[in-house]
C-alpha positions as MATLAB code, in Angstrom:
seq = 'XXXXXXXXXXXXXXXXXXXXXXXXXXXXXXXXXXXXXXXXXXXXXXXXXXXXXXXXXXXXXXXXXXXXXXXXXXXXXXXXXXXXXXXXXXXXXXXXXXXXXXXXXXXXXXXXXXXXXXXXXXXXXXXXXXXXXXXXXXXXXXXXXXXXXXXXXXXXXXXXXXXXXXXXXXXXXXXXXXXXXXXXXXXXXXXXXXXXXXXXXXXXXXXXXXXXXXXXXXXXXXXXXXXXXXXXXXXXXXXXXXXXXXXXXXXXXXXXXXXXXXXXXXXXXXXXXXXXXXXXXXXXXXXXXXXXXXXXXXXXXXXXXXXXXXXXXXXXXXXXXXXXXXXXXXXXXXXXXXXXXXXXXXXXXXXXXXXXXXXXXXXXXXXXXXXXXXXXXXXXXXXXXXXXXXXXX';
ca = [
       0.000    0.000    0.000;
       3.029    1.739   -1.007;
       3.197   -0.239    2.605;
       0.793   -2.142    5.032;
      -0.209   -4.590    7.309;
       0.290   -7.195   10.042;
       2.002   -8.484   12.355;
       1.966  -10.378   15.729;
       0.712   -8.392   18.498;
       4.354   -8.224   19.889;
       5.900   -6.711   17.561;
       7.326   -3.255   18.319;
       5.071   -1.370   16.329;
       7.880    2.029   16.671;
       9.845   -0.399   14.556;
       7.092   -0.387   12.121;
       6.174    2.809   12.346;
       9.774    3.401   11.396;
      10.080    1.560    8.652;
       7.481    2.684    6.819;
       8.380    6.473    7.536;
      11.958    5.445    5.934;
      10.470    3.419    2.911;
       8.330    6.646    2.576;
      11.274    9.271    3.014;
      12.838    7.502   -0.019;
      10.254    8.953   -2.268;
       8.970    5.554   -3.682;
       5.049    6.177   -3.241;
       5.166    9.884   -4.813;
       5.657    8.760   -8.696;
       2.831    8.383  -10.873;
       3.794    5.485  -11.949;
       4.216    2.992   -8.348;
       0.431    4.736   -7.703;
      -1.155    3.606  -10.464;
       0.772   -0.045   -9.854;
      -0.572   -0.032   -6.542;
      -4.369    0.812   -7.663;
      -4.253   -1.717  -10.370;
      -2.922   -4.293   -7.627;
      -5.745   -3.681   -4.998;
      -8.198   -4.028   -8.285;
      -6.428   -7.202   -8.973;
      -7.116   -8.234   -5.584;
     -11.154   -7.887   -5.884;
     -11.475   -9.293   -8.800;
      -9.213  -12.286   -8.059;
     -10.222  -12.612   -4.216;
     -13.660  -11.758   -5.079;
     -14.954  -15.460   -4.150;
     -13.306  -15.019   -0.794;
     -14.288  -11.748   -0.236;
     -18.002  -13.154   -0.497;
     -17.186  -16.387    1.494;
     -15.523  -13.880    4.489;
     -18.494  -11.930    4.469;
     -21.376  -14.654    4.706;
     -19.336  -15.968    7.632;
     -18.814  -12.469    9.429;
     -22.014  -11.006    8.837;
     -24.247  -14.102    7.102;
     -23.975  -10.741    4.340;
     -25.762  -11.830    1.309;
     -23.803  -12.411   -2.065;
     -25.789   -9.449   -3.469;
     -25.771   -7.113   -0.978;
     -21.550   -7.360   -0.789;
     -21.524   -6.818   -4.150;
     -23.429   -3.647   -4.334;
     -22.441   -1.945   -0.898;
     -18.924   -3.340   -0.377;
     -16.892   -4.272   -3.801;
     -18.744   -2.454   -6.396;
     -18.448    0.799   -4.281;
     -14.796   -0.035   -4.001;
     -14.304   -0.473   -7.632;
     -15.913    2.731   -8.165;
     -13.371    4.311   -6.339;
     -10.443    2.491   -7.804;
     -11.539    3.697  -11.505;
     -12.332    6.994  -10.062;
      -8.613    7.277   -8.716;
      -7.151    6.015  -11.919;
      -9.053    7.942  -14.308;
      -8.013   11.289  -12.437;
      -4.680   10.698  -10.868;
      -2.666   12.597  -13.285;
      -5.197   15.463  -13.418;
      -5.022   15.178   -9.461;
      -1.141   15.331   -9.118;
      -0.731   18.496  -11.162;
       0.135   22.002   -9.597;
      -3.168   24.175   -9.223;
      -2.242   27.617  -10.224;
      -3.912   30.102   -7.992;
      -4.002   34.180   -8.274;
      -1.371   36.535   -7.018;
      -1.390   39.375   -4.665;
       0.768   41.764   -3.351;
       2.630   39.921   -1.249;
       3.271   37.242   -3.763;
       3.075   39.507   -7.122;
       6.607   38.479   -8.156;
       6.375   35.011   -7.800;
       5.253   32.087   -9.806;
       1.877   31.137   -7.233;
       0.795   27.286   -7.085;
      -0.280   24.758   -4.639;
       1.460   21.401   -5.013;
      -1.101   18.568   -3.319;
       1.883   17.061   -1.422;
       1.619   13.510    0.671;
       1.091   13.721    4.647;
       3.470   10.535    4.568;
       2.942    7.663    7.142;
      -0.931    7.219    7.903;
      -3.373    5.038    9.804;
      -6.601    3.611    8.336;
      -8.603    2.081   10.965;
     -11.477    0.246    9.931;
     -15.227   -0.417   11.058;
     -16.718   -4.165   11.204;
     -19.878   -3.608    9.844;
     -18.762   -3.225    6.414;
     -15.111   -3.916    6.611;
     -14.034   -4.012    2.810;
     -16.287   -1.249    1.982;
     -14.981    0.741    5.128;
     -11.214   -0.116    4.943;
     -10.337   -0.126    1.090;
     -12.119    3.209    0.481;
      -9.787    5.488    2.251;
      -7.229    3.003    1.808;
      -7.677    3.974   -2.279;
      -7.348    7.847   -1.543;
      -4.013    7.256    0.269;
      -2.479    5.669   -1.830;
      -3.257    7.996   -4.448;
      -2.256   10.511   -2.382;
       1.051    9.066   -2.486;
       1.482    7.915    1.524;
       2.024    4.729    2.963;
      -0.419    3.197    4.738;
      -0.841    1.414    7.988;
      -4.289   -0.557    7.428;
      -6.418   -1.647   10.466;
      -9.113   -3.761   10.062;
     -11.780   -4.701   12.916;
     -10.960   -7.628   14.812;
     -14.625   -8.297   14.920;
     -15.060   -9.025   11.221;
     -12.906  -11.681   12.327;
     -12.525  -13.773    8.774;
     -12.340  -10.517    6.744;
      -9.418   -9.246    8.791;
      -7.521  -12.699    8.433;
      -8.487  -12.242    4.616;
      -7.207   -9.551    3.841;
      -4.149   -9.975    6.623;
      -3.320  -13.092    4.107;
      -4.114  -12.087    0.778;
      -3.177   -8.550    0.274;
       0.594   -8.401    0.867;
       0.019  -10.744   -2.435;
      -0.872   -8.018   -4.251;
       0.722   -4.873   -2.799;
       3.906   -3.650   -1.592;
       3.791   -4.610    2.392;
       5.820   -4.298    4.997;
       3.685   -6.116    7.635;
       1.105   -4.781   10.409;
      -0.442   -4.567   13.717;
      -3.298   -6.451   14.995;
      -3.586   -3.969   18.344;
      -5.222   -0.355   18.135;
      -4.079    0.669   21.281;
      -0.516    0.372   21.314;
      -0.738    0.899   17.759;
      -2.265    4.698   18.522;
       0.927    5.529   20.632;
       3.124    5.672   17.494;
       3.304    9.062   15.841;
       1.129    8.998   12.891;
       1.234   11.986    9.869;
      -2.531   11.223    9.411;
      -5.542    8.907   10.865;
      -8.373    7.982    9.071;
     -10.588    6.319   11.234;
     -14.335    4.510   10.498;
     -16.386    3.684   13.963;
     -18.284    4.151   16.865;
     -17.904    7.285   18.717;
     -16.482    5.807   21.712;
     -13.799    4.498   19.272;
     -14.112    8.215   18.053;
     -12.898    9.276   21.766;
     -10.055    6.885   21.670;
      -8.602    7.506   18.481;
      -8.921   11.487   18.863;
      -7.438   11.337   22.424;
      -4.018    9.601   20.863;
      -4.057   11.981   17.784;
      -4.193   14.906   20.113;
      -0.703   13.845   21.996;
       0.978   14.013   18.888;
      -1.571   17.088   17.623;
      -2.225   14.599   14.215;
      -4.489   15.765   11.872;
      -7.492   13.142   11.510;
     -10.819   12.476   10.078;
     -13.227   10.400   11.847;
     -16.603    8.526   10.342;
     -18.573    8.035   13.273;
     -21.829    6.886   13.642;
     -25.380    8.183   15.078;
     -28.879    8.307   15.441;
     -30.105    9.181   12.056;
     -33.582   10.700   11.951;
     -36.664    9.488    9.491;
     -39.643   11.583    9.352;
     -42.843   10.624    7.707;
     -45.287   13.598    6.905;
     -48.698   12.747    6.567;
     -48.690   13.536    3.346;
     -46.845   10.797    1.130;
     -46.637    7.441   -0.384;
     -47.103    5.108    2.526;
     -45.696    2.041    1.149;
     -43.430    3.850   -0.948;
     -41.874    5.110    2.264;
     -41.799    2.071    3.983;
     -40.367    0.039    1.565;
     -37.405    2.182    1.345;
     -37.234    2.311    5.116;
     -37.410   -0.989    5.576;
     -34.676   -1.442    3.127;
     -32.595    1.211    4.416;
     -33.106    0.217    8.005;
     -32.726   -3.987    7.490;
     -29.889   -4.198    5.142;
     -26.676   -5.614    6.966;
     -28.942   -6.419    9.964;
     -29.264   -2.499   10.770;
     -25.631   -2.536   10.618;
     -25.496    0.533    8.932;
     -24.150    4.318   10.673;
     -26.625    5.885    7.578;
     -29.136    3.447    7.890;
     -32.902    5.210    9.414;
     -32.486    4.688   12.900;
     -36.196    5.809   14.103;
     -38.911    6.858   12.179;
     -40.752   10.416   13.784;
     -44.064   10.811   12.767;
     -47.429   11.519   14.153;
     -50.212    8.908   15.729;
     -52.020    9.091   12.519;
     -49.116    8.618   10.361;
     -47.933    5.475   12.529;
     -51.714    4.027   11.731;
     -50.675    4.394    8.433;
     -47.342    3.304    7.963;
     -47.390   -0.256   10.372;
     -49.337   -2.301    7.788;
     -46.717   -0.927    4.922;
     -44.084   -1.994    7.007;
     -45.012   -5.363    7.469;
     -45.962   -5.516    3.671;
     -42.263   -4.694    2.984;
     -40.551   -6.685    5.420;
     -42.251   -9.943    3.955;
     -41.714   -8.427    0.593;
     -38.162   -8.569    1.357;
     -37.398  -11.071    3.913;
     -40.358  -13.670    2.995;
     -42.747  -14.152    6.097;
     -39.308  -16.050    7.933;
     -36.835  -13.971    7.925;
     -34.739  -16.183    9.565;
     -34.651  -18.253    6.840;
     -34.071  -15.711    4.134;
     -30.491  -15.983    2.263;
     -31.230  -12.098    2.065;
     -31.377  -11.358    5.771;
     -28.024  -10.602    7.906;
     -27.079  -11.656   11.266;
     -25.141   -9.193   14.196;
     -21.555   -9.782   14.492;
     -21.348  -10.912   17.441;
     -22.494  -12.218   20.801;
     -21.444   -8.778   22.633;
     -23.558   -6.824   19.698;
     -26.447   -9.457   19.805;
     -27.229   -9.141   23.459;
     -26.400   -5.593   23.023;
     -28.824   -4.819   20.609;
     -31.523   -7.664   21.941;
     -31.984   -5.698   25.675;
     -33.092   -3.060   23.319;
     -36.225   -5.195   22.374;
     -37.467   -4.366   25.987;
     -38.311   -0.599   24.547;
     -41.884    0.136   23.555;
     -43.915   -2.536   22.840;
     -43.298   -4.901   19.819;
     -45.401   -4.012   16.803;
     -43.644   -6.363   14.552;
     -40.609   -8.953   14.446;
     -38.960   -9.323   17.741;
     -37.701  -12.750   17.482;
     -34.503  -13.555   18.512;
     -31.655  -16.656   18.332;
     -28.586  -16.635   20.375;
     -27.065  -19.059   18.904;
     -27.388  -17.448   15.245;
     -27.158  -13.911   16.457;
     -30.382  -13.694   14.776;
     -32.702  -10.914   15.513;
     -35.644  -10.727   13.448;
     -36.499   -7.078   11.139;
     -38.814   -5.452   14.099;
     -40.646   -2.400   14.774;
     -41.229   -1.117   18.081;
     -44.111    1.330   19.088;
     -45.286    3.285   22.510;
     -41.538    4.303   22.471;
     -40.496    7.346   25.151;
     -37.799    9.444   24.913;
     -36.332    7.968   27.937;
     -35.945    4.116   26.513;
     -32.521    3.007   26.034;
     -33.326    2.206   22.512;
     -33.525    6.260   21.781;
     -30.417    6.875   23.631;
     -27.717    5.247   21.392;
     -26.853    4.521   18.045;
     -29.047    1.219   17.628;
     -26.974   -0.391   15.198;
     -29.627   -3.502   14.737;
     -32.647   -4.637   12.833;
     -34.991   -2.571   15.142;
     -36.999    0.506   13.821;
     -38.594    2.301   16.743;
     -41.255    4.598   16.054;
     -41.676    8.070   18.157;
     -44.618   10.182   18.304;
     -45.023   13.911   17.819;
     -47.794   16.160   17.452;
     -46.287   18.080   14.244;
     -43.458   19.011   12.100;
     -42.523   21.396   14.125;
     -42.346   19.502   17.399;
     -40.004   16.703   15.017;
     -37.620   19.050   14.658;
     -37.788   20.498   17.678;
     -36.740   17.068   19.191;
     -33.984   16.700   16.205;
     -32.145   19.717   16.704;
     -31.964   18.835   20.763;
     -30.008   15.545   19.787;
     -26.065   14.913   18.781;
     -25.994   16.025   15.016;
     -26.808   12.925   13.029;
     -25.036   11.389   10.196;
     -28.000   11.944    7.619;
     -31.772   12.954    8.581;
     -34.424   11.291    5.950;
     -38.084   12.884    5.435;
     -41.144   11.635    3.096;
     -43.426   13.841    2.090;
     -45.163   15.034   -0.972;
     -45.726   18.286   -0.243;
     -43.194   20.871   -1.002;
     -44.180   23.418    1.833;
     -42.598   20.445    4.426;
     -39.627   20.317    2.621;
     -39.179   23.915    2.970;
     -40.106   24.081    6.400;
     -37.186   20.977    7.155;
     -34.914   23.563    5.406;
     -35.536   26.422    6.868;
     -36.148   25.113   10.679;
     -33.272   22.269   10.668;
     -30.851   23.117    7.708;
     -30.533   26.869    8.651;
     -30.823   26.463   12.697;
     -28.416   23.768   12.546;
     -25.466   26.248   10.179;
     -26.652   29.467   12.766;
     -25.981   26.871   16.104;
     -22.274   26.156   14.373;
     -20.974   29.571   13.951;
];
């Protein structure tokens, strides 16, 4: 990855963290040239590993063929041909405009490397959410110090085994924390916000610059007026792919008593549309990674009351696609990221009230409304959009 991955948790990871900085301070990764060999490599590796991508997934996640082809490799790919296709534009000097100070000079910004970095991956979608930065860096001419979750247990060893086959490696560390001591030049990190915490904590030591994905509670609201089972079918998608496994996916639908009425029966349409009337016996239906994140997300169940699904197996980490009603504000399940197949539903008297009890949360990673009429849209704009850019200033 002009250098990556693993290595035995004893290792001395300042040795690694050394190595790569001197493999990087010999200028190796900044040509043209060992970029695009490195971008066609990690394209190699999908479409060569592509079986055993699929085969590390099912046994992760129980992800359907399907659904890692369109949210984990294709999305990759995308990226890969992105990168190639623009490299060379991307690597060029930007000329900008003179001033005073400068009116002598010949005025450019040269995109330059940050040199040794840390991707740290996320479980839920761990090809997706580790080869996607993983692409930009190494277009951006670094080497790379690649992370994957340990709870994504077969992908790790996957691509812990199979990529040095296809890139330039050095090795890597199977530890975040003592891997977080070493001075990094930039972290990339995908994950919860407690992770967040960490991660920004050991970045600060060193003052690193960083970018972190985190998740959140990610808002649906469903006006009154609107295409009920239009709007539940693409909440129920949304919501049930990868098990509710997803930081974007809806993670409550807002709405009024009326609306609820309304939407239920649409729900359950497109739940068994999806998932057949047995979910649990769907190839198309997930499973949570683990038993931590199964009993986790299963004590949320005891929210509400249980409209639809709510079935559980501990032995599969199964947890059936369910909706949960008579929710309060005070339930667990609308205090934290929910991360699972469950889809509360909360009560409000009006738009207004919906937003009201938006803007008083953590910003969310995305906020979702139905409606067909144009004056709500307006309204989210105006009252969310605009309140929101006014609270950051």
């Amino acid at each position: 990855v002009s250098k990556c991955l693993f290595c035995p948790s004893t290792n001395p990871y300042a040795d690694l963290v050394h190595c790569l900085r001197a493999a990087w301070m010999t200028g190796k990764t900044r040509s043209e040239e060992y970029r695009v060999h490195q971008l066609e490599a990690l394209c190699h590796f999908l479409d060569e590993r592509h079986a055993d991508i699929q085969h590390a997934l099912c046994a992760d996640l129980h992800k359907p063929c399907f659904e890692t082809e369109i949210t984990e490799i294709i999305l990759v790919r995308n990226e890969l041909a992105n990168a190639l296709n623009n490299l060379c534009c991307w690597m060029k000097d930007e000329r900008v405009n003179k001033n005073l100070m400068t009116l002598m000079d010949c005025s450019f910004i040269r995109k330059d490397p940050y040199g040794v970095v840390l991707i740290i991956g996320a479980y839920n979608y761990p090809i997706h959410l580790t080869l996607l930065p993983l692409v930009g860096a190494i277009a951006a001419g670094n080497c790379v110090v690649l992370k994957p979750s340990e709870l994504s247990s077969c992908t790790e060893r996957l691509l812990a085994k199979a990529l040095p086959c296809y890139m330039d490696p050095v090795t890597g560390p199977e530890e975040t924390g003592k891997l977080l001591e070493n001075k990094f030049d930039y972290i990339f990190c995908t994950g919860s916000t407690h992770v967040g915490k960490i991660v920004m904590t050991a970045a600060a030591k060193h003052l690193t610059p960083l970018t972190l994905e985190l998740g959140g509670k990610c808002p649906c609201y469903v006006d009154r007026c609107c295409d009920f089972q239009n709007a539940a079918n693409r909440i129920a998608w949304g919501k049930f792919i990868n098990a509710g496994q997803t930081c974007v996916a809806p993670d409550y639908v807002i709405c009024t008593v009326e609306v609820q009425e309304k939407l239920l029966p649409c729900l359950r349409e497109a739940i068994c549309k999806f998932f057949g009337n047995e979910p649990k016996e769907s190839p198309d239906f997930a499973r949570m990674v683990n038993d931590k994140h199964f009993q986790r997300a299963r004590a949320l169940l005891g929210s509400g009351h249980v409209a639809i699904g709510g079935e559980t197996d501990e032995c599969e980490h199964y947890i059936a696609p369910t909706v949960l009603v008579n929710v309060k504000e005070c339930d667990p399940v609308m205090q934290e990221e929910i991360s699972a197949p469950i889809l509360p539903i909360f009560i409000v008297r009006d738009l207004e009230e919906a937003i009201d009890f938006i803007n008083c949360r953590e910003r969310p990673l995305a906020v979702y409304a139905f409606s067909s009429d144009s004056k709500v849209y307006f309204i989210l704009f105006i009252l969310f959009y605009l309140i929101r850019q006014l609270l950051t200033r």
